[in-house]
N, C-alpha and C positions, 0 to 999 in steps of 0.2 A: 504493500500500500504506500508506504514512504518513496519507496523505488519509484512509483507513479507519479505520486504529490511532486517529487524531484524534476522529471523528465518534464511533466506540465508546467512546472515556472520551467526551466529553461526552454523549453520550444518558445515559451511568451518574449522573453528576456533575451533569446538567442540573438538576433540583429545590433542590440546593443553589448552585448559579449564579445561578438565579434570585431567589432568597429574597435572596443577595446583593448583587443588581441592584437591587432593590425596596426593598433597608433602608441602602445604603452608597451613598453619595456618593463615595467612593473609589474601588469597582466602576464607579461608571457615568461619572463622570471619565475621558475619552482614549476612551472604548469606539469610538470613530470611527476613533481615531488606529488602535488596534486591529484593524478591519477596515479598513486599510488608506488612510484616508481623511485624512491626514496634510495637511499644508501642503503647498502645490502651489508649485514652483520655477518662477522667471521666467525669461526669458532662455535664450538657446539657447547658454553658453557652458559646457565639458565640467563637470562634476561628482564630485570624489570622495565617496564616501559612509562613514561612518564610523559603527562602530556597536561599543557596550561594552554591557555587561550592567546594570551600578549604578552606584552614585556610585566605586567605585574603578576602574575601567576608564574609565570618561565622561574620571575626572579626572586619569590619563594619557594621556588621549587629547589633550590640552592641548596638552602638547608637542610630540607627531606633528604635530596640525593646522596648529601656528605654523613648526613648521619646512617640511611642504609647503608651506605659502603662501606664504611669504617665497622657496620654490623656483621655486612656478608659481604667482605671483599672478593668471594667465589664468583660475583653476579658480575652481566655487565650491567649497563646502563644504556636506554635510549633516550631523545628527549625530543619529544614536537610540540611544535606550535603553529597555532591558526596562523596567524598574523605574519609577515616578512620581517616587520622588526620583531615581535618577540623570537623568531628565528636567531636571528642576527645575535640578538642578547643571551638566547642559547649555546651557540658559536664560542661566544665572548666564554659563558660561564662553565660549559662543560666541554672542554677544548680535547679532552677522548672521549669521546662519547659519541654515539651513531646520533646525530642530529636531524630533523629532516622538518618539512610544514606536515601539518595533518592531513590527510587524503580525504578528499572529497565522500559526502558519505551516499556514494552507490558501492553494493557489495563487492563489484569486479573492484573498483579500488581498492575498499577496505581488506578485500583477500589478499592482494597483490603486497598490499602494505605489511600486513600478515607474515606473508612467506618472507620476505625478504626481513624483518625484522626479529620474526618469529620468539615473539616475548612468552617468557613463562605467567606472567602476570600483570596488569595495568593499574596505573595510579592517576585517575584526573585530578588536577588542583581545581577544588571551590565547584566545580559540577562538569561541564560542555560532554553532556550525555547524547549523545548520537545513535539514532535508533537503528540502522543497518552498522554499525561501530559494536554494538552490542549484540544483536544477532550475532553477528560472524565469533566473538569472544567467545559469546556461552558453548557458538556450536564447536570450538575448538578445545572448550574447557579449561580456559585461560580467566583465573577469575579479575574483577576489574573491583577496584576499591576509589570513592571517593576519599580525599582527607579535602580538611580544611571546609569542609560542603557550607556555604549558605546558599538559600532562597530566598530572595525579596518577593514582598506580598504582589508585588503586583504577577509577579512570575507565576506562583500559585494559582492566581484568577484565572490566568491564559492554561496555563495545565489543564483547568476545570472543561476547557471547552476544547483541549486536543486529546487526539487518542495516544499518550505517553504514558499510560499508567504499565502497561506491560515491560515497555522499556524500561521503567524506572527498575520495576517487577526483577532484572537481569542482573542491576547490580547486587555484587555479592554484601560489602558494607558500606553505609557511608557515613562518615564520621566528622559529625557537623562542629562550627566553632561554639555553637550555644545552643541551649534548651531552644529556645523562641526558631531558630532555623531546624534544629530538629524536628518538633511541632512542624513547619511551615512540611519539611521533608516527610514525615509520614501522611501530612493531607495532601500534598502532590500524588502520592500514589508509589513513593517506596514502601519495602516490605517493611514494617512497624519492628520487627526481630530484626533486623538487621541496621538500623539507625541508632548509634549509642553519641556521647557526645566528647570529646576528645581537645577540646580549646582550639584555640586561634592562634597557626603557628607563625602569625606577622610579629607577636611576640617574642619569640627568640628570636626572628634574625633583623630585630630593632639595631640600627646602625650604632656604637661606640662616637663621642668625640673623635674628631681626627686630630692631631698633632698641629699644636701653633702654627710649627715652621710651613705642613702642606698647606693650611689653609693659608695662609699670608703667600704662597708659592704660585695657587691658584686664585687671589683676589689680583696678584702684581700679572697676572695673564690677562687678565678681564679689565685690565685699568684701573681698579678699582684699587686707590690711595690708602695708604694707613691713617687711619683716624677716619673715614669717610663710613658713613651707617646704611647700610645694607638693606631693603626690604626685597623678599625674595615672593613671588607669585610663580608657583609650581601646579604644574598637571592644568591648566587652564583647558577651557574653554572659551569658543565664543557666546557672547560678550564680551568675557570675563576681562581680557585684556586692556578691551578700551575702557572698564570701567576701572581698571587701577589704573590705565592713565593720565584719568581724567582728575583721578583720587591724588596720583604723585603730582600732578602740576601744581596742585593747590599746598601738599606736604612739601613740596620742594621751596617754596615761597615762604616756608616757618622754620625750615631746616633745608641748609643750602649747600649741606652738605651731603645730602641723602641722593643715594644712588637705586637704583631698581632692576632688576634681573627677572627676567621671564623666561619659565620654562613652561610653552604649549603644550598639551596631555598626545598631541601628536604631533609630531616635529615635522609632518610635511607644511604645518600652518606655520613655520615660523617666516618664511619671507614675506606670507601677508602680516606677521604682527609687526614685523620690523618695518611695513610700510605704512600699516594703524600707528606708529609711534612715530617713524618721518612727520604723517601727515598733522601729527598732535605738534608739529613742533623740535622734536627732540633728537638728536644725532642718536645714531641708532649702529651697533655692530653684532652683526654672527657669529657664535660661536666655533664654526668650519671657519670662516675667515681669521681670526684667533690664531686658530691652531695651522692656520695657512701660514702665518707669521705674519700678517695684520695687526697694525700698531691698533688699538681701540680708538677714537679720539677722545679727549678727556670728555667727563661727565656725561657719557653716551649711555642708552638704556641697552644694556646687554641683551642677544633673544637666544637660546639656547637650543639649535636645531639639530642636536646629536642626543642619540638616545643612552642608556643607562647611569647618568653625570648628575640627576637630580640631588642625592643622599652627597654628594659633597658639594654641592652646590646651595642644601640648604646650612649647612655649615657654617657658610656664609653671610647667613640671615641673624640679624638682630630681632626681625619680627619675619611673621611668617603667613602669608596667605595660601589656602589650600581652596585647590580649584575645584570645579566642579559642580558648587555648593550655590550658587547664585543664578544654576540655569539645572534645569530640570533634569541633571544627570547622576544623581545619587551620591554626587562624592566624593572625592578621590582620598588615598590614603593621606590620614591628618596624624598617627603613629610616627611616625619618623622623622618629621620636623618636633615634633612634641619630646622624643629620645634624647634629641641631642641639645635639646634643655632651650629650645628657642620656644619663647610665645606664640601659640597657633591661633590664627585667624580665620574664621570659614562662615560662610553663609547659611541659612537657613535650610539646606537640602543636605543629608548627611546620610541617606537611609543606606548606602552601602556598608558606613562604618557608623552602626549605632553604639554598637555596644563603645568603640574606640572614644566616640561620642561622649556617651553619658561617663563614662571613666573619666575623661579631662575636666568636662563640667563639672565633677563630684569633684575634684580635687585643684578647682579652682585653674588649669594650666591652660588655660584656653577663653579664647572672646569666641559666642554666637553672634552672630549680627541678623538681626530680622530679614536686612535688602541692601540692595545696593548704596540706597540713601545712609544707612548707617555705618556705611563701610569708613569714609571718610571722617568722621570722631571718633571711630574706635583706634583705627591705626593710629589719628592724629597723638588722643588721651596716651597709648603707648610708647611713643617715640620723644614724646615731652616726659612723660616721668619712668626714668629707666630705672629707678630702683624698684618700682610697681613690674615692669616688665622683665627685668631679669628673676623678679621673686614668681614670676607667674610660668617661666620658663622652668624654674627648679622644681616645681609644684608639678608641670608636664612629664617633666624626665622621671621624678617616682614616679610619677602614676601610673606606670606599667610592670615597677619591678615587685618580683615574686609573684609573676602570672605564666611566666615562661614554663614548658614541659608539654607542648602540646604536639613537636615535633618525634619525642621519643613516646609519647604515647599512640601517635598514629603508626609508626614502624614497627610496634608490640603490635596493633592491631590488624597491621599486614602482615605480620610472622604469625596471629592465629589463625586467621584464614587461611593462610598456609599449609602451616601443622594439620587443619583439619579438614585439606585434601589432601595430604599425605594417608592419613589416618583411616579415612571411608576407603571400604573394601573395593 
């Protein structure tokens, strides 16, 4: 049935498929890996398979991998990803390791993918449950374990009205970050036995301080002067941009020392923010230009169009805006500027990361802002009284510690599932 649902959008979609095949190098980039045609694994010794959706699932999948491996360095490791950059940042972070994008899901792919990978077991990060991805597993007896699982309610709702309760039905565990996504998980339509709750492994692999000298290494690359104060806008969207820099024109005119760095939640946006930021006004440089050996020119609004450079880039921040929250996109992670002991900033939309949410709020290390109208006093209120915001910042960095163990709980949880197909006759 899905095999059908598939082929009827593409017959619809085909003419613009095409046309895209024909003019983008991005389209036709992987198109193998896509149909299934991935890098072919050596050796006959068992393989976990491991598979996130983009660069934020890839890049806690970090943790998971080092901690199996360090459990059962016998295994190999696979790693895919939907997406070209989270590819990319797989590349970067599991440099042995059979990498490849995820195969389209009709079964000739998924088989294809299969043999040539041919995993003894699978681990999706956070869910991207694929209903011919799942057939083809059960019918090979490769079992598939979520970690890290949520579901937003709105996800739920649509479940209601698609036919995925059977796929759900396939996985073997899934081991959600909290009660409330567990719940959401057994009324989607997984098996209720097999849903237990295991934490949130963005907890462990929360970023450390980095070292005076890198950071001062990496502001003297960006232009960015010593003594000069930093507001960092990370994982954006649009809007979001123009409305911090409609925000920094007005903060720049109280504090004339304040610099501003943008990292878009997609880096192919960054040559339009850096022309949203020309047209405001402001000298503006890339970050590829940078690292081309591009002088910055002083006081210019940095835009950051390379991928996995966020976690030291919020470093950098005195204060800290987390995108996503001011346009109806759930979120982005507000954990890791919060780690590294910077004041987190975010808008009214947060439903991705509630639980990370109510944690900051409870322990005071974080500003909500109702909208965008409130965005400009609250950053202002911070950057005027920095003994308020470095204490708001120290109050961010506990607020996470003694939560961590969620990544060695879930590798216990894939070594019983294991054990107990070893175990049935």
């Amino acid at each position: 049935m899905f095999t059908l649902a598939y082929l009827l959008v593409l017959l619809i979609a085909w003419p613009a498929v095409a046309v895209l095949l024909l003019v983008s190098g991005r389209w036709r980039r992987g198109l193998g890996e896509r149909l299934g045609g991935g890098p072919r694994r050596d050796g006959d010794r068992p393989c976990l398979w491991v598979h996130g959706a983009s660069v934020g699932e890839v890049t806690l999948a970090r943790g998971f991998v080092a901690a199996w491996r360090q459990a059962h360095p016998d295994w190999d490791v696979a790693v895919s990803a939907f997406t070209p950059t989270g590819r990319e940042i797989a590349r970067k972070n599991f440099p042995d390791c059979t990498v490849c994008l995820f195969p389209l899901d009709f079964k000739t792919c998924i088989r294809r993918a299969f043999r040539r990978i041919r995993p003894s077991a699978v681990v999706l990060i956070e869910l991207e449950v694929w209903p011919n991805f799942m057939r083809v597993a059960k019918s090979r007896g490769v079992p598939v374990v979520v970690v890290n699982g949520r579901i937003s309610g709105r996800s739920v709702r649509r479940y209601r009205w698609l036919p995925f309760r059977s796929t759900f039905r396939r996985v073997t565990q899934f081991c959600a970050q909290s009660e409330e996504f567990a719940a959401r998980a057994r009324e989607a339509g997984f098996d209720p036995a097999s849903v237990t709750v295991t934490g949130n492994m963005k907890f462990d692999g929360l970023p450390e301080p980095p070292p005076a000298e890198s950071r001062g290494a990496l502001s003297g690359r960006l232009g960015i002067a010593e003594g000069e104060r930093v507001l960092v806008g990370g994982s954006t969207h649009d809007p979001e941009e123009r409305i911090l820099l409609a925000a920094y024109e007005e903060l720049k005119a109280a504090i004339p020392s304040l610099r501003l760095v943008l990292v878009p939640r997609h880096p192919e946006r960054a040559k339009d923010v850096a022309l949203a930021a020309a047209e405001a006004g402001f000298e503006t440089v890339l970050k590829t230009a940078v690292d081309r050996g591009e002088t910055p020119p002083p006081d210019a609004v940095v835009v950051v169009d390379t991928v996995g450079e966020l976690r030291s880039i919020w470093a950098l921040a005195e204060v800290a805006y987390v995108g996503g929250s001011l346009t109806p996109r759930g979120g982005q992670n507000i954990m890791e500027p919060a780690a590294l002991g910077r004041p987190v900033v975010f808008g009214p939309v947060m439903d991705n990361f509630r639980e990370a949410r109510d944690i900051l709020l409870a322990a005071g290390g974080c500003v909500q802002v109702s909208g965008r109208e409130a965005l400009l006093p609250a950053l202002l209120r911070l950057f005027q009284d920095r003994a308020a915001a470095a204490a708001m910042g120290d109050c961010a960095a506990a607020a996470f510690r003694g939560r961590q163990g969620a990544t060695r709980r879930n590798v216990e949880a894939l070594d019983a599932v294991l054990a107990l197909r070893r175990s049935d006759p």
